[in-house]
C-alpha positions in Angstrom: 74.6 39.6 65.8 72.3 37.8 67.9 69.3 39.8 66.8 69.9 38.6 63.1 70.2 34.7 64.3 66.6 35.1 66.3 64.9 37.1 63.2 66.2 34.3 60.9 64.9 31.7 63.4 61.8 33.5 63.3 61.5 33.6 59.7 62.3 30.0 59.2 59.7 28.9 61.5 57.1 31.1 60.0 57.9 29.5 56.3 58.0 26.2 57.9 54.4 26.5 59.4 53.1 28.2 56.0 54.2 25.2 53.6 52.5 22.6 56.7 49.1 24.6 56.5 49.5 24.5 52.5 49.8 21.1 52.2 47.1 20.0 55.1 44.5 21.7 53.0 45.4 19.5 49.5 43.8 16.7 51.7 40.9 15.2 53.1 39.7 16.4 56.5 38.0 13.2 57.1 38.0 10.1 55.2 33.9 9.3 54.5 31.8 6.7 56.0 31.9 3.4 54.3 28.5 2.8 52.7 27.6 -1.1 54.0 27.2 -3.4 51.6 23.7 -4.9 52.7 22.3 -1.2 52.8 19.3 -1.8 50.4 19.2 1.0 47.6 16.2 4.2 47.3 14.5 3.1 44.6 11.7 5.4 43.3 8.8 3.1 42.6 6.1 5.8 41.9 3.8 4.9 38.6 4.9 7.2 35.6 2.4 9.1 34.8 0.4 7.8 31.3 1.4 9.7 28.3 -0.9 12.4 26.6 -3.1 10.7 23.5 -1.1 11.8 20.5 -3.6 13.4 18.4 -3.3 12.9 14.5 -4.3 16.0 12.8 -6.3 15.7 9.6 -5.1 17.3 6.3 -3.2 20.4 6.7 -3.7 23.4 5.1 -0.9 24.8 3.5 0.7 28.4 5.5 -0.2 31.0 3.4 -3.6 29.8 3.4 -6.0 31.6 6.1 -8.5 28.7 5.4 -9.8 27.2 3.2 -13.4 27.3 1.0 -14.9 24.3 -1.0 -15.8 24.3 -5.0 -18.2 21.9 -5.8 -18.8 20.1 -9.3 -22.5 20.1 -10.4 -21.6 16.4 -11.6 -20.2 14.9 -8.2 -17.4 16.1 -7.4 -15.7 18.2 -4.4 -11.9 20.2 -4.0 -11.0 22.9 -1.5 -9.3 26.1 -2.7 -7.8 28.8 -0.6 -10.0 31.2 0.5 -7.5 34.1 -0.4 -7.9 32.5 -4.4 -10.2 34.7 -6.7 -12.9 32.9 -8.3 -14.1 34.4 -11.8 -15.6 32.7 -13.9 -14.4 31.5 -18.6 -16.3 30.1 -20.5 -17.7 26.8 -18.9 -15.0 26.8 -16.5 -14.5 28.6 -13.2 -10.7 30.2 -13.0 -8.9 30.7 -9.5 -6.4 33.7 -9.5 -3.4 33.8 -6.9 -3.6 37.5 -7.5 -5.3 40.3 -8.8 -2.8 42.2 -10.7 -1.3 38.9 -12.5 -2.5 36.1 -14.8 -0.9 33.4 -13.1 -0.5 31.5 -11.6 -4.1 30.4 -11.5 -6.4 27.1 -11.3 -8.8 25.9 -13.7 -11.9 23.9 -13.0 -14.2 22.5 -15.3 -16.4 19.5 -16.1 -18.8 18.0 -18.7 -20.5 14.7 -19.9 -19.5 12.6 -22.0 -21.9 11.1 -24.5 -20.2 8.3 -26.3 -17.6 6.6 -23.6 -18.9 5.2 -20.2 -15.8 3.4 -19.0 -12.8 5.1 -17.4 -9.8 2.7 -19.5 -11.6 3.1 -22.4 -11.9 7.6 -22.1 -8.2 7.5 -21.3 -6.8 5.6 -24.4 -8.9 7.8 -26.4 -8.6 11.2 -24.7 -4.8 10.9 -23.3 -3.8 10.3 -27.2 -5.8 12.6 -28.6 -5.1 15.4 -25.7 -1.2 15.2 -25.8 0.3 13.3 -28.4 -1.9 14.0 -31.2 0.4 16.6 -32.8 -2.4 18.2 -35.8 -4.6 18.6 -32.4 -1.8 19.8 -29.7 1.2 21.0 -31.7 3.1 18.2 -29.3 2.5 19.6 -25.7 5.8 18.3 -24.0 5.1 15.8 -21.4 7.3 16.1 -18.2 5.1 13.3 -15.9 2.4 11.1 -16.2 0.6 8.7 -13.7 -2.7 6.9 -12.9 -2.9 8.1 -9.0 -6.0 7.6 -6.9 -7.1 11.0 -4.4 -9.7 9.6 -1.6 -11.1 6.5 -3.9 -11.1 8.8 -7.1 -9.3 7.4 -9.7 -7.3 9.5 -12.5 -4.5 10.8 -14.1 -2.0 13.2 -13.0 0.0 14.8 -15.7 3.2 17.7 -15.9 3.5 19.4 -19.1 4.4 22.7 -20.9 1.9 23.9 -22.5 2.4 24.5 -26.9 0.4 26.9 -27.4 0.8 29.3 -24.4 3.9 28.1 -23.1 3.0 28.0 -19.8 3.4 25.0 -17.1 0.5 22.8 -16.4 0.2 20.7 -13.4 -3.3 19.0 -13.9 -5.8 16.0 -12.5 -8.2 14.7 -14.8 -10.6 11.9 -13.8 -13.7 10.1 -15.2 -16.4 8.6 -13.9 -20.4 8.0 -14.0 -19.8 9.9 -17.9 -18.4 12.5 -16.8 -15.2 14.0 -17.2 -13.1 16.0 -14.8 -9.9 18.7 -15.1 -8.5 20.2 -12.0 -5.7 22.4 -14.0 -2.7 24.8 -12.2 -0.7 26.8 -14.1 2.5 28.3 -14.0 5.2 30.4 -15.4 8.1 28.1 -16.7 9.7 26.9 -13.5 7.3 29.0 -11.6 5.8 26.5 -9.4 8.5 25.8 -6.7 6.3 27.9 -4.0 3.3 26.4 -4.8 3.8 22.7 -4.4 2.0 22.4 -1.0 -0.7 23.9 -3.0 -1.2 21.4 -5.6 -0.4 18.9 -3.5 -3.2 20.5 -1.2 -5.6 20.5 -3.7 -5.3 17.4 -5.2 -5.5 15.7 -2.0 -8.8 17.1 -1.4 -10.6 15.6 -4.3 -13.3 13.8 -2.8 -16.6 12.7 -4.0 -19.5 15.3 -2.6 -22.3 12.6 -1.2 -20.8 9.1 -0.3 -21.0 6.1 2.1 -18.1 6.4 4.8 -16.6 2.8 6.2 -13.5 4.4 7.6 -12.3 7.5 9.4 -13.3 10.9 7.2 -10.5 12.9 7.1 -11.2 13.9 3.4 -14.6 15.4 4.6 -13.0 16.9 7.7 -11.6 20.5 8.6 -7.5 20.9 9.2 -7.1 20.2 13.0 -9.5 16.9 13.4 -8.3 14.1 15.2 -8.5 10.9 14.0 -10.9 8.3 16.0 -8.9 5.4 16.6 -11.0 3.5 19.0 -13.2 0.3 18.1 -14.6 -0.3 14.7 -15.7 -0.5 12.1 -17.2 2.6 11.6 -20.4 3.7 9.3 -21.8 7.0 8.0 -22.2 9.4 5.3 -21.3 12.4 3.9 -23.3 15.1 1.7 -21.8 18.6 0.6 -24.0 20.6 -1.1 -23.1 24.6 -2.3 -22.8 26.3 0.6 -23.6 23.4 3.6 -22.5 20.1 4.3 -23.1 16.9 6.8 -21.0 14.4 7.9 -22.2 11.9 9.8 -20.2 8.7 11.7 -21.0 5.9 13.7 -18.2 4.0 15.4 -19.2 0.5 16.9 -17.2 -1.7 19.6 -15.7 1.3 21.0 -16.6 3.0 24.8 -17.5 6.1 26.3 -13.9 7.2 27.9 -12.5 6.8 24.1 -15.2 9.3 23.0 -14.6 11.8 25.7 -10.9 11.3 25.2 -11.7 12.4 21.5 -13.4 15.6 22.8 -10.5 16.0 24.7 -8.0 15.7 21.7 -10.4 18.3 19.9 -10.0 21.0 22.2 -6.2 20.6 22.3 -6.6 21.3 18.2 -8.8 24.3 18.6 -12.5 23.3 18.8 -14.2 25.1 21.4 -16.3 22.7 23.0 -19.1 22.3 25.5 -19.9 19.2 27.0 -21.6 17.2 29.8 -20.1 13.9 31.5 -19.8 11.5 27.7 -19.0 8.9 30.4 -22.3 9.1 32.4 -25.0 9.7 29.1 -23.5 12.9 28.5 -22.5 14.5 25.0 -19.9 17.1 23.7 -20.6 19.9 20.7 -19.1 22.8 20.1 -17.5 24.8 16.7 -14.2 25.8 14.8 -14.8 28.4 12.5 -17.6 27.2 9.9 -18.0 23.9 11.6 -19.6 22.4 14.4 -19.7 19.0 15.9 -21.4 17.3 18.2 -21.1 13.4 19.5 -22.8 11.0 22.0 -23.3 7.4 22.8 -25.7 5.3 22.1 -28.0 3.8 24.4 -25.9 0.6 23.7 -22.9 2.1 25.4 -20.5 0.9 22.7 -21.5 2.9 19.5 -20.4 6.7 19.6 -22.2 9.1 17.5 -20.5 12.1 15.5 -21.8 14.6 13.2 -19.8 17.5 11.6 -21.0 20.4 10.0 -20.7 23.7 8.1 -22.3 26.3 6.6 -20.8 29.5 4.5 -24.2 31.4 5.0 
């Protein structure tokens, strides 16, 4: 009897010390420090570090293109076209095929003077009637869009229609200037265009006269992957594509010769592989991407930078 009271004794002390330990780890073993109130707080005063030049990329080429070649108007006028396009030539025209085993979609590209009409208002009130809405002429080719849009300083109209007689879909630039007239001409399957508005779009933004005075940054006359020169101003040059070579030339005043070595810089991070000496001590920068090459220095002035861009298919 006794030996049952001292194992319940036992038992009841055990418990008791099980629940203390229980509950003595639910708290604190040591209240912390109070933090004084005068105690100045770490503050980090280190300089961030500047952020990277943003470089703004000139046009882009669209992604099914590997790169991109040039087509040049006898009369004045430049596009680009995809280098993967085959050229062949009808008629008076030159015809780019997507494809080999398939009529279209394709791109049409064709000039000629005009004899009796010099001014650009007057060729469009004439032709635009007489091209779409004259129906013993064009059998009523439906319009879908028409505006008067301006590519790089050229001026013309940009037109949607189904074609009447073939039935095909037309997306089309024509333009007129120094009495000549101009047709830059896609066409599609009905409702065949949808993968091929980067394209057009492409294209059309790369109309661009082919020798010209430059008074602001060239990004016409430049490859994909160019960064623009924001520094100083104004800026001066020329450009001249002829065939198979071309030359653009740029001076920028006002501006220093860190900004120009922070343009090499921005080049190299877009792909030009570049060799240069200290631009900030007399030095220059050239180098090439692809069919181009560059090359830039300042002037003995310290404030004008010098840039030339190249290429050559041969």
């Amino acid at each position: 009897m006794k030996s049952y009271k001292y194992i319940a004794i036992v038992f009841v002390l055990v418990l008791s010390l099980s629940i203390s330990a229980a509950c003595a780890k639910d708290e604190p073993s040591a209240a912390p420090e109070a933090i004084p109130e005068d105690m100045p707080a770490v503050v980090d005063d280190t300089p961030a570090p500047p952020p990277e030049p943003e470089a703004v990329p000139g046009r882009v080429l669209p992604a099914s293109w590997s790169e991109s070649e040039f087509f040049i108007f006898d009369s004045g006028l430049i596009v680009d076209v995809s280098a993967d396009w085959i050229p062949r030539p009808d008629g008076e025209a030159t015809v780019y095929y997507f494809s080999d085993d398939s009529e279209l979609p394709r791109l049409s590209l064709y000039s000629d003077y005009v004899f009796d009409i010099d001014d650009f208002d007057e060729f469009f009130d004439w032709w635009l009637a007489e091209r779409f809405y004259n129906p013993e002429y064009n059998a009523g080719a439906e319009v879908i869009r028409e505006e008067y849009v301006t590519y790089n300083g050229i001026r013309g109209l940009e037109i949607d229609y189904l074609e009447s007689s073939d039935g095909t879909l037309r997306h089309a630039f024509y333009t007129f200037f120094d009495r000549h007239y101009y047709q830059i001409r896609f066409a599609f399957e009905p409702n065949g265009d949808s993968s091929y508005m980067d394209d057009i779009a492409f294209v059309f933004n790369s109309i661009r006269l082919n020798q010209t005075e430059i008074d602001a940054w060239p990004t016409a006359y430049l490859p994909a992957g160019t960064p623009v020169y924001t520094d100083g101003g104004p800026i001066e040059g020329n450009a001249f594509t002829w065939y198979d070579y071309g030359s653009i030339d740029v001076h920028v005043s006002n501006t220093s010769a860190d900004a120009l070595s922070d343009f090499a810089d921005q080049m190299e991070k877009l792909g030009w592989a570049l060799d240069y000496s200290d631009i900030a001590n007399g030095g220059s920068a050239g180098g090439s991407k692809g069919i181009w090459s560059a090359h830039m220095y300042m002037g003995e002035d310290g404030t004008t930078a010098f840039l030339g861009f190249n290429f050559n298919l041969n």
